[in-house]
C-alpha positions in Angstrom: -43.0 13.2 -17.5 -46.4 14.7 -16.6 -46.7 18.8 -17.2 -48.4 21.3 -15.4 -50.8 21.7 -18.8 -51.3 17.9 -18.1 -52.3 18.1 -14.5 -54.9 21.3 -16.1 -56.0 18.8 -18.7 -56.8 16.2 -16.3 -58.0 17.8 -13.8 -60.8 19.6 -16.5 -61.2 16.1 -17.9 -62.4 15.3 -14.4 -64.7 17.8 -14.2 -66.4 17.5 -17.1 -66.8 13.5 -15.9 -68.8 15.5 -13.0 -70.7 17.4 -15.0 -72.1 14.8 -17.6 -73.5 13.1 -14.6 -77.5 13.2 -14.7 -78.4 12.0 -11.5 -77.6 11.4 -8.1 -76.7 7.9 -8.2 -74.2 8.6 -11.4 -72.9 11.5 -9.3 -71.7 8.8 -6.6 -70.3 6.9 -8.8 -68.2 9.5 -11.3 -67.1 10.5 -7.4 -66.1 7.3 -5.9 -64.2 6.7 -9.5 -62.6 9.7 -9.6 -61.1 9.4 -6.0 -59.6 6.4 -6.7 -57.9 7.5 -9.6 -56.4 9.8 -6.8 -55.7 7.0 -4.8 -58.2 7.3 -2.3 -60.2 3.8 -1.8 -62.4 5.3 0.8 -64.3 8.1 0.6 -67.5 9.9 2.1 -69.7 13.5 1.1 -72.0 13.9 3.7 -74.1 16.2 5.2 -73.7 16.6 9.2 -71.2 15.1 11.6 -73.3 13.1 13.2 -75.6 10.5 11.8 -77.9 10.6 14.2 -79.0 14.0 13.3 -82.4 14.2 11.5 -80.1 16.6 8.7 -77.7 13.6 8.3 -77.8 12.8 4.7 -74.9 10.4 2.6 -74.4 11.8 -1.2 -72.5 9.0 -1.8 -69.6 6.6 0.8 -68.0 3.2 0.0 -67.3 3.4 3.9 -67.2 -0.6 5.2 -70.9 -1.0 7.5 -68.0 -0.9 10.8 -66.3 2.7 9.9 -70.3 3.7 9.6 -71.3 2.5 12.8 -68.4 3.7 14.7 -68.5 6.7 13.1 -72.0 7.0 14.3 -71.2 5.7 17.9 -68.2 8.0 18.1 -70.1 11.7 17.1 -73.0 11.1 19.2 -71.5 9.7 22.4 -68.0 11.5 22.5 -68.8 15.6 22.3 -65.1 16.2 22.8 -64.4 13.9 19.2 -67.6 16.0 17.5 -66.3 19.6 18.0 -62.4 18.7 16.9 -64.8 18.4 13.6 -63.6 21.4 11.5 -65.5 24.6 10.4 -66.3 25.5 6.9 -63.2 25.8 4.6 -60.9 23.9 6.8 -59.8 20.5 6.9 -57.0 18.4 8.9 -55.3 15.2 7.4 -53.9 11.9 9.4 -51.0 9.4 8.6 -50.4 6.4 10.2 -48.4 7.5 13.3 -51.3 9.5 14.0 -53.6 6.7 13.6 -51.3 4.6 16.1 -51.3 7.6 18.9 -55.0 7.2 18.8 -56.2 3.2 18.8 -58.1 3.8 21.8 -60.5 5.8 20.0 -63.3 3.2 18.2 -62.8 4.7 15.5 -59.5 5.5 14.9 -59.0 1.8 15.3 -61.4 0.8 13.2 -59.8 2.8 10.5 -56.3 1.7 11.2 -57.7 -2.3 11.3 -59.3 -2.1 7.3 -55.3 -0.4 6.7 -56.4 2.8 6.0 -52.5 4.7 6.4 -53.8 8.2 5.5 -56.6 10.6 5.0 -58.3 13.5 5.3 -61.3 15.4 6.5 -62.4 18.8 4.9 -65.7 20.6 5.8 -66.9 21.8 1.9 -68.3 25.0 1.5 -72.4 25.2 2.6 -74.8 24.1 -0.5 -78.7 24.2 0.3 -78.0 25.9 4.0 -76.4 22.4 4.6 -73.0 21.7 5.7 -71.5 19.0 3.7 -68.4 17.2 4.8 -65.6 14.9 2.6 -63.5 12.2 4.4 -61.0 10.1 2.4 -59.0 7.7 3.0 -56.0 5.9 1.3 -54.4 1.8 2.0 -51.6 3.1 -0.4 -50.2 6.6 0.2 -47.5 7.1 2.7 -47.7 10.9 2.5 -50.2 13.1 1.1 -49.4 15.9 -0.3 -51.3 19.6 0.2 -52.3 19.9 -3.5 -53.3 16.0 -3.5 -56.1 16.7 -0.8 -57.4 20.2 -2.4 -57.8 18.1 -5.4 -59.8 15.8 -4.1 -61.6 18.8 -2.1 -62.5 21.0 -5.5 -63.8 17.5 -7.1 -65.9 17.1 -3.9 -67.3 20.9 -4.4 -67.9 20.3 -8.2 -69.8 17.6 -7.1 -72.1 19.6 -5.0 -72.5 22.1 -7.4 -73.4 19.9 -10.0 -76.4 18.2 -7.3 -77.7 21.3 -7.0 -77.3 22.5 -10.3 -79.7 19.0 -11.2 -82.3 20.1 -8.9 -84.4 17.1 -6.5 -86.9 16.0 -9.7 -83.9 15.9 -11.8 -81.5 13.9 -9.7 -84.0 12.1 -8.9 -85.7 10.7 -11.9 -82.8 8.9 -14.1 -82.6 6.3 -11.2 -85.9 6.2 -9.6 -88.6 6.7 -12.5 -87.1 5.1 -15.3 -86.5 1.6 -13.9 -82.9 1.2 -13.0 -81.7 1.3 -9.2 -83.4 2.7 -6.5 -81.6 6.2 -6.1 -81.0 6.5 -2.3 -78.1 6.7 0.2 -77.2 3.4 2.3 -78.9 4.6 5.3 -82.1 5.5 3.3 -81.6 1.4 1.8 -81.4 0.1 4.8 -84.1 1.6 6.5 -86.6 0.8 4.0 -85.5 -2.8 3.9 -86.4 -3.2 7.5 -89.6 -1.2 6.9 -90.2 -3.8 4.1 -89.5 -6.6 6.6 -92.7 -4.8 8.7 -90.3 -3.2 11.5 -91.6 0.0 13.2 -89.7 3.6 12.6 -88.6 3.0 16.8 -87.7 -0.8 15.9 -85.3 0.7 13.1 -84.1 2.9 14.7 -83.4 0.7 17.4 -81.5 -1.5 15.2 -79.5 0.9 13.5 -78.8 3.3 16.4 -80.5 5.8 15.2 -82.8 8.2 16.7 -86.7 7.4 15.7 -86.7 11.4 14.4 -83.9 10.5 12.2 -86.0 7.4 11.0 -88.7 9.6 10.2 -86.3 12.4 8.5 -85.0 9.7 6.1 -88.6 8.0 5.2 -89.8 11.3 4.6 -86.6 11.6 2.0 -87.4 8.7 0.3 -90.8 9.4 -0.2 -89.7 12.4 -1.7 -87.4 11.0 -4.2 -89.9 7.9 -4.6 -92.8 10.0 -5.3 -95.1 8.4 -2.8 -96.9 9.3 0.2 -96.5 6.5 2.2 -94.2 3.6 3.8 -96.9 1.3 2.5 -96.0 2.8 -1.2 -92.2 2.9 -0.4 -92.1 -0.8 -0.2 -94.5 -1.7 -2.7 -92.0 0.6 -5.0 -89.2 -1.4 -3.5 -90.3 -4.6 -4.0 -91.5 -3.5 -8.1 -87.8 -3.0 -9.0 -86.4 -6.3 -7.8 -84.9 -5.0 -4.2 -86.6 -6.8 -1.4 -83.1 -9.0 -0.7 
């Protein structure tokens, strides 16, 4: 039988997973791990609701390339489906009768076809002046409980704290300058594949659905957490660590 000086022990366990994690991409993962211990098998910390912001940035998502698109279809064609988004400090959860009322929404269906049953959305407290916001999703809980989701919401916020506690060089540099995996979101991948396969910022955007200013927002990320200049450089770095598949 599992104690409340269990749960504490776990639950600081989990933290201090969070906190020996020395970069971005190590973040992601200690994350993604840690919600699944929950029972969540899809999750997402993001910044912005919309990805076709220029501010949309991924921390880290093992969201299927169809929830992403939708999602991004949904928030920047359906205003009524991007203010039911909530504010800071609030968050709203769905089950699968909810799910069911709602097919005729992309991507509410698109959910409910991968077998998502429940989930939540929670807009995390502002780090940086940016609004970051967790979504998570379980193909295995029925019900979730109040204290399940603020669980998973106070590992999202140590997360946060602990990004900006690395600072950009830091989280950075154990991924990107030391020759392991190219430290960047999915969006920021992809977009620099198709730069490496010569496409033009308004051809990947096109491509994408993406606005050519949120092209340029994300190049101008990598470069920064490259340590180049230039999309010329970008690739060239790409291509020196094996990713140009």
């Amino acid at each position: 039988m599992t104690t409340k000086a269990d749960g504490i022990l776990s639950t600081i366990a989990q933290i201090d997973t969070i906190r020996a994690s020395n970069s971005r991409a190590e973040l992601g993962a200690s994350f993604q791990a840690l919600m699944a211990s929950l029972g969540f098998d899809w999750s997402n910390v993001s910044v912005a609701k919309n990805m076709a912001d220029p501010d949309y940035d991924m921390l880290t998502s093992n969201w299927p390339d169809s929830i992403r698109r939708e999602f991004h279809h949904q928030t920047s064609t359906d205003r009524n489906f991007s203010v039911q988004v909530p504010p800071a400090g609030m968050n709203f959860t769905w089950d699968e009768v909810l799910l069911e009322n709602h097919r005729h929404i992309g991507l509410i269906a698109a959910i409910a076809d991968l077998g998502i049953k429940t989930g939540a959305f929670a807009s995390l407290s502002t780090f940086d002046s940016r609004p970051y916001k967790l979504v998570i999703g379980s193909t295995s809980l029925s019900v979730l409980s109040t204290d399940l989701v603020s669980h998973a919401i106070i590992l999202a916020t140590v997360t946060l704290m602990r990004l900006q506690s690395l600072g950009p060089e830091q989280a950075a540099s154990s991924s990107t300058r030391h020759g392991g995996m190219l430290d960047l979101s999915e969006t920021q991948d992809e977009i620099l594949r198709w730069a490496a396969e010569g496409k033009s910022n308004v051809d990947i955007a096109a491509i994408m659905g993406l606005k050519t200013s949120a092209v340029s927002y994300h190049l101008a990320r990598i470069y920064k957490i490259l340590g180049v200049a230039t999309k010329l450089q970008a690739v060239a770095f790409m291509k020196s660590a094996g990713r140009t598949g």
